[in-house]
C-alpha positions in Angstrom: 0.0 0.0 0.0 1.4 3.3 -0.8 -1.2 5.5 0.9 -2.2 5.9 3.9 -5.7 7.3 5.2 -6.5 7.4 8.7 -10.2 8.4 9.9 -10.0 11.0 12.3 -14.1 11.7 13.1 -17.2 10.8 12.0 -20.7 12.3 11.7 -23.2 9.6 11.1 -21.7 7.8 7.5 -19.8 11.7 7.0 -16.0 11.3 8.1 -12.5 13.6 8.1 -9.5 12.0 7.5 -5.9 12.6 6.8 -4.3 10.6 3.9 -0.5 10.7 3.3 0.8 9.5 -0.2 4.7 9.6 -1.1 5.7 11.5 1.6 2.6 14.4 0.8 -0.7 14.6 2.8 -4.0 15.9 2.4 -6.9 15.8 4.8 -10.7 14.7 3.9 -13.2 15.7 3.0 -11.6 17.1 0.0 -12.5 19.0 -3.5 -9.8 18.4 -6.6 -8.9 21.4 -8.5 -8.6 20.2 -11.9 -5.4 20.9 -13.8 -6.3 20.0 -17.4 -3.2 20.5 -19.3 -0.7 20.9 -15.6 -2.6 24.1 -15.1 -5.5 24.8 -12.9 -6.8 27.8 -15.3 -5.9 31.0 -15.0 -3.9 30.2 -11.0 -0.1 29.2 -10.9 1.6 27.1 -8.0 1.6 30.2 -5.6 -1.8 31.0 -6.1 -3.0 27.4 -5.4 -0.8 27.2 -2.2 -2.0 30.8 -1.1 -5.7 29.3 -1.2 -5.3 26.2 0.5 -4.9 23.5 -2.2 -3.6 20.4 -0.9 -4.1 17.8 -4.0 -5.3 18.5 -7.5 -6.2 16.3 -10.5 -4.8 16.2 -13.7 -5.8 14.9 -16.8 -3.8 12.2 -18.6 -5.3 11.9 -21.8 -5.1 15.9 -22.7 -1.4 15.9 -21.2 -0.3 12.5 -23.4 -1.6 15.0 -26.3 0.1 17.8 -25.3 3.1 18.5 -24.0 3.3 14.6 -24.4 4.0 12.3 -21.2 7.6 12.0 -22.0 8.2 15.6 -22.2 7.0 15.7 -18.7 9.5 12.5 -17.3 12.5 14.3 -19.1 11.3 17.6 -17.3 10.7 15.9 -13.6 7.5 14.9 -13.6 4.6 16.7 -12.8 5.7 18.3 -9.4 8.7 20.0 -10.7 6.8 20.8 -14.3 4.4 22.5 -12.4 5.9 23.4 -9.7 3.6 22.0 -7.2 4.3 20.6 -4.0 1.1 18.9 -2.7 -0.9 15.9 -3.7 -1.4 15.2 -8.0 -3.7 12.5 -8.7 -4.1 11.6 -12.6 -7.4 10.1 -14.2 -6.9 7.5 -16.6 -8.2 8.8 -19.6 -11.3 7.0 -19.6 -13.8 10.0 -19.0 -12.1 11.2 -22.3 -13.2 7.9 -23.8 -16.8 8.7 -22.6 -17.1 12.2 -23.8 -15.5 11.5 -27.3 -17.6 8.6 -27.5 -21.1 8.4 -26.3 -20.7 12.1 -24.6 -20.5 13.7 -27.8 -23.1 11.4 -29.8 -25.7 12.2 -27.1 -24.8 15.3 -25.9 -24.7 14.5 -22.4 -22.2 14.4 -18.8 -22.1 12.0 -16.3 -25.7 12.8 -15.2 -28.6 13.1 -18.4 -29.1 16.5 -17.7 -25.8 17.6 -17.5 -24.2 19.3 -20.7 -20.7 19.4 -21.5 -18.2 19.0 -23.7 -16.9 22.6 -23.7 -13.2 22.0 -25.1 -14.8 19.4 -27.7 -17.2 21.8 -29.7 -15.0 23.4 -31.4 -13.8 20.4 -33.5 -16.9 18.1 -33.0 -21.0 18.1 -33.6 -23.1 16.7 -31.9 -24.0 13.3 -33.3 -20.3 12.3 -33.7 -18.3 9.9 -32.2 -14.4 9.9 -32.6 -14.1 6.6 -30.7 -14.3 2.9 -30.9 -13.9 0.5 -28.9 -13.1 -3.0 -28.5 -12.0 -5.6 -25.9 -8.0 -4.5 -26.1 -8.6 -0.5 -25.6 -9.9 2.3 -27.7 -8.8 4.0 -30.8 -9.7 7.5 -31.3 -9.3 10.8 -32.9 -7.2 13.4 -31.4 -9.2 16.4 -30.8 -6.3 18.6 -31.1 -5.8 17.8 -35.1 -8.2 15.0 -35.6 -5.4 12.2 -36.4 -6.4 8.9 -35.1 -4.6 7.5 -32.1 -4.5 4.3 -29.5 -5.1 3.8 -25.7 -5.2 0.5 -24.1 -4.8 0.2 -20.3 -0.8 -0.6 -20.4 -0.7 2.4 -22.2 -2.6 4.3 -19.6 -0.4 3.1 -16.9 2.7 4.0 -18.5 1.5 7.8 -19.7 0.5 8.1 -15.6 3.8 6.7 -14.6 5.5 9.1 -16.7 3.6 12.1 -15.4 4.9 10.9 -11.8 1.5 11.9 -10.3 1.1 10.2 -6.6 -2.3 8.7 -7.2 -3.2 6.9 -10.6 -6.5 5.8 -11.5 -7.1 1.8 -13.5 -8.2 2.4 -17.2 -12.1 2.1 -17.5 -15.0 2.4 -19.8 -17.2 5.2 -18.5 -20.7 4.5 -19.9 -23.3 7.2 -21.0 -26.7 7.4 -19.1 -28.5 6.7 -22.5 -26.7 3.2 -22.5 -29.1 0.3 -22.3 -28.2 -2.6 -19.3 -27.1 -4.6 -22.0 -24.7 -2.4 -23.4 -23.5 -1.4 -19.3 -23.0 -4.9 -18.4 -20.8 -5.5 -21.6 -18.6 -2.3 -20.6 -18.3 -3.4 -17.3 -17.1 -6.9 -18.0 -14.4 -5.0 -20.4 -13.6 -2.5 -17.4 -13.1 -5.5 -15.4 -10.6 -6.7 -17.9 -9.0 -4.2 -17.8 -8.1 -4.0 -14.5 -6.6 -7.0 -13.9 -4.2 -5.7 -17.1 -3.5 -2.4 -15.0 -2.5 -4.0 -11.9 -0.3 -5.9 -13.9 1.7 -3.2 -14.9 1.4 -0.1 -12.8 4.0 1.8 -11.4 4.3 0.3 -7.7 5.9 3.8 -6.7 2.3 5.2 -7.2 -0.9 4.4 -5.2 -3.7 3.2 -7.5 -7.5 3.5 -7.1 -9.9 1.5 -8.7 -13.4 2.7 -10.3 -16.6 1.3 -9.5 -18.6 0.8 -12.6 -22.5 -0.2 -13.5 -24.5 2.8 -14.4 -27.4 3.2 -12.7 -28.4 -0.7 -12.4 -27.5 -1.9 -8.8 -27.0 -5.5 -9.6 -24.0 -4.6 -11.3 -22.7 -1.6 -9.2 -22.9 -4.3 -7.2 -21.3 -7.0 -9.2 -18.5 -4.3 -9.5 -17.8 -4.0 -6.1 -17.5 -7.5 -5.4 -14.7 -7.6 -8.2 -13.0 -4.5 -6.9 -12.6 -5.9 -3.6 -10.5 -8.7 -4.6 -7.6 -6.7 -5.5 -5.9 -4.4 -2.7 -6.3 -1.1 -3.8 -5.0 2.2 -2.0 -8.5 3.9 -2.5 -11.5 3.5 -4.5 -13.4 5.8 -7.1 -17.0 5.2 -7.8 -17.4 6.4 -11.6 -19.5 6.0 -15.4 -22.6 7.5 -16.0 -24.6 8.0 -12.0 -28.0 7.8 -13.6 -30.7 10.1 -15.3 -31.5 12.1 -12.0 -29.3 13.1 -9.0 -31.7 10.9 -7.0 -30.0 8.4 -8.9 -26.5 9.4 -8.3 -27.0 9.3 -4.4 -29.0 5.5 -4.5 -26.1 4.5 -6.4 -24.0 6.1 -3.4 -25.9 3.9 -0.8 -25.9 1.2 -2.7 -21.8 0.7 -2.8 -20.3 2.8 -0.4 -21.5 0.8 2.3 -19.8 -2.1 0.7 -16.2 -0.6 0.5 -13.8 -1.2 3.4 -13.9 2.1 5.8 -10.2 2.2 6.3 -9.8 3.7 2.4 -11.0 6.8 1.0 -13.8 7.0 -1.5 -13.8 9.3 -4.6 -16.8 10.3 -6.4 -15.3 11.1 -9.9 -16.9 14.4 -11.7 -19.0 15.9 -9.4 -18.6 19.2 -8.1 -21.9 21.1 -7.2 -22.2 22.3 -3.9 -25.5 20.6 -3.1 -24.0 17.1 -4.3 -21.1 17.3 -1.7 -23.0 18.1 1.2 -25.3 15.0 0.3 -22.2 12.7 -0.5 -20.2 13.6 1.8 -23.2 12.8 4.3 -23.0 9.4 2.3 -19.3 8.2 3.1 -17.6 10.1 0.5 -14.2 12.0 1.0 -13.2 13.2 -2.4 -13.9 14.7 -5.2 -13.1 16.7 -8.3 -14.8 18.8 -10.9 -14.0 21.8 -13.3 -16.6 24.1 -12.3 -14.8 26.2 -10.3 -12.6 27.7 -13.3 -14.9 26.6 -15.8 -17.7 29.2 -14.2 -15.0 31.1 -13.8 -14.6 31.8 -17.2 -18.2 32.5 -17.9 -18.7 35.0 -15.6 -20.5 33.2 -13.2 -19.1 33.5 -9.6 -20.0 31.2 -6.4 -21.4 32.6 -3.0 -22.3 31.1 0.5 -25.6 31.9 1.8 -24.9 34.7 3.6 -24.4 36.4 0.2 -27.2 34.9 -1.2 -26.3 31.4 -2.2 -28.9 28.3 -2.6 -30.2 25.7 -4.2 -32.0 27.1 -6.7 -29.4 29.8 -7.9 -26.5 26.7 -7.5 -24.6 29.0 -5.2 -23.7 31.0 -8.0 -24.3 34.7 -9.3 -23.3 36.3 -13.1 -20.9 38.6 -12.8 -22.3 41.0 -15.5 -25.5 41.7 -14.1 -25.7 45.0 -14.5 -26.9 45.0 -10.5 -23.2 44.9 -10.0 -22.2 48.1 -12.0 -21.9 50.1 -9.3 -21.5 47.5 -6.0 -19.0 48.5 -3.7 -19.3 45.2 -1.6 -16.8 42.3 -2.4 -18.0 38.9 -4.3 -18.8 37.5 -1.1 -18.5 38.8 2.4 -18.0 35.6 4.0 -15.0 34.7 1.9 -11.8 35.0 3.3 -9.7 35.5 -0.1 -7.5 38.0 -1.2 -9.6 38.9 -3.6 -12.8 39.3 -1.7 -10.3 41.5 0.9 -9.1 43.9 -1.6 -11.7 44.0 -4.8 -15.4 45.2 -5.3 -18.4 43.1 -7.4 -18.1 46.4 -9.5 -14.2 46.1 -10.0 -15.0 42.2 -11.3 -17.9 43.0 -13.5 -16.1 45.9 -15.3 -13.2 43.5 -16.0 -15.4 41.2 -17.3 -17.7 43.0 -19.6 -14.0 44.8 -20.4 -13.3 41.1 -21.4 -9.7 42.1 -19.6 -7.5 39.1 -18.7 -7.4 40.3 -15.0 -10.9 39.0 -14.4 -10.1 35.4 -15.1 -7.2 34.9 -12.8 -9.6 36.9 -9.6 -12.6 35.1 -10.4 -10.6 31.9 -10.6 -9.0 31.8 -7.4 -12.2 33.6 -5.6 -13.9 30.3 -7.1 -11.6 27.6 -6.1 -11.0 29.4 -2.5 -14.5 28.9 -1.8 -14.8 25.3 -2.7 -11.7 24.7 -0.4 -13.2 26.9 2.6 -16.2 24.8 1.9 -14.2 21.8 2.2 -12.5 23.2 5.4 -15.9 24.3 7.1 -17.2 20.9 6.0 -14.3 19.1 7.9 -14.7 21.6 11.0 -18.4 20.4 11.4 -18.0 16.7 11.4 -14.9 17.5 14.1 -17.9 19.5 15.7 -20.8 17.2 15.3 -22.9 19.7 13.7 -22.5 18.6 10.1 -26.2 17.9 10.1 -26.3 21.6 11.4 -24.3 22.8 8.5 -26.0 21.0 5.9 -29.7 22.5 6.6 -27.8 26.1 6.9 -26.6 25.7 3.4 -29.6 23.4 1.5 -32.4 24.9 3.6 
């Protein structure tokens, strides 16, 4: 085992913990930052330390594209590339499977109502799919200049052991929520293969998590979590398509986690609305990662706690250019402790962004990705506290 994860309190099925990979730790609950390309958009190394980031994701497929994994060995790995000093996990590539594939014929996420897809429009309709795939791995287009490449799960391995990342993810077939049982069960039997070919030749410096599979049918979630559990895995991730509903995603939740041994951490893959973490984290989960905090970012749209507003039905989240904002004096947030919450106004962000000046990516960036880590952080403090339950009604009331 090369990580380490030690509860520290529980709530209920909600838990903190500290995990130490490699020498590096990071303490649960926890949100991912994604770093696409090595690069959580629009923040460098300092920024992400100055807000509290403690482990990140990164994306092997878009990184074996460009720079190219080796570039990255010859250069140190990921840590010195990017000059980050906490936790780097890698995924394995298999989202990117998905979302050429079946994400991009039917226009959908993870979840049916979620759409997606942003980097991929500008190369693909909807209705295509730049991927096929057969029992040894995928072959695919490369959405970068549309050449056809391969990936198989050796090849996986190898591009993550060449980034250096601490925690690696086994190769899987992430299904759509439009796929039938019959087409699900099929892709899980493949994912299971697999697996047994990534154990085989993973990097044994690295920890390695394996992904629940089985869409939303729970007699194969299930049959997937009695295969996981035979192998010894540092930590597990619970992944594919989580149903047509979120009321899905969260049976699926108490369908498995309850299954997986409480001495390893559990990340849900993908999911990053504020809502979803309050209910899984009430459900066993400790991490997870998503691109909505830069993403948003990007759009204009900004999160806020409830004191400044925030809810269910707005997602926590307010646009920037409203024109409400022209002339507000008050910062994005009042209860957010970041720099740029200390030291700018709503107005100063709006006429940066309608100014389309590069400024206002980099501030609304970090505001964004400090508040899902002081979320994270007040999470933690609650379940310490024993007033998670207490938390949870204050922010989903």
């Amino acid at each position: 085992m090369n990580l380490k994860f030690r509860i520290k309190s529980t709530e209920g099925v909600a838990r903190t913990g500290v995990a130490e990979v490699r020498g590096r730790k990071f303490r649960t609950p926890v949100f991912l930052p994604v770093a696409t390309l090595a690069s959580v958009r629009a923040l460098d190394s300092r920024d992400l330390k100055e807000i509290g980031v403690e482990i990140l994701m990164a994306n092997t497929f878009h990184l074996h594209l460009k720079p190219g994994d080796e570039v990255i060995r010859e250069m140190g790995g990921l840590h010195e590339f990017m000059k980050f000093d906490g936790v780097i996990a890698t995924d394995s590539g298999g989202f990117q499977v998905f979302s050429l594939g079946f994400g991009m014929e039917h226009g959908i996420g993870k979840i049916a109502d979620n759409i997606f897809l942003e980097r991929l429009r500008n190369v693909c309709k909807k209705g295509e799919k730049w991927v096929e795939i057969d029992d040894d791995g995928i072959s695919f287009r490369n959405p970068i200049n549309g050449n056809f490449m391969r990936l198989t799960p050796e090849k996986s391995m190898k591009i993550q052991s060449n980034l250096g990342s601490d925690i690696v993810f086994v190769f899987d077939e992430c299904t759509s929520p439009l796929s039938d049982k019959e087409y699900t069960a099929k892709a899980l039997e493949r994912t299971n293969r697999w697996i047994q070919r990534c154990l085989e030749c993973y990097d044994r410096n690295q920890a390695i998590f394996g992904i629940i599979q089985g869409g939303e049918y729970r007699d194969l979630r299930m049959k997937s979590v009695e295969f996981i559990l035979k192998y010894d895995f540092d930590g597990y991730g619970i992944g594919g398509s989580l149903g047509k509903s979120k009321a899905d995603m969260l049976n699926i939740l108490e369908w498995v986690v309850p299954l997986l041994p409480e001495e390893r951490p559990r990340h849900l893959l993908g999911i990053g609305a504020v809502e979803d973490i309050f209910r899984s984290v009430e459900r066993g989960i400790d991490m997870f990662d998503c691109v909505s905090p830069t993403r948003w970012a990007r759009r204009g749209v900004i999160y806020i706690s409830p004191e400044a507003g925030g809810n269910v039905e707005n997602k926590f989240r307010v646009h920037i250019k409203n024109a409400d904002f022209r002339k507000d004096k008050g910062p994005l947030d009042p209860a957010c402790d970041c720099f740029v919450c200390q030291n700018y106004s709503r107005a100063y962000l709006h006429h940066l962004f309608v100014s389309n000046e590069l400024t206002y990516f980099r501030l609304a960036s970090y505001h964004n990705v400090r508040f899902f880590v002081k979320l994270m952080d007040e999470i933690r403090k609650a379940i310490d506290g024993g007033y998670f339950s207490e938390l949870k009604k204050e922010w989903l009331q």
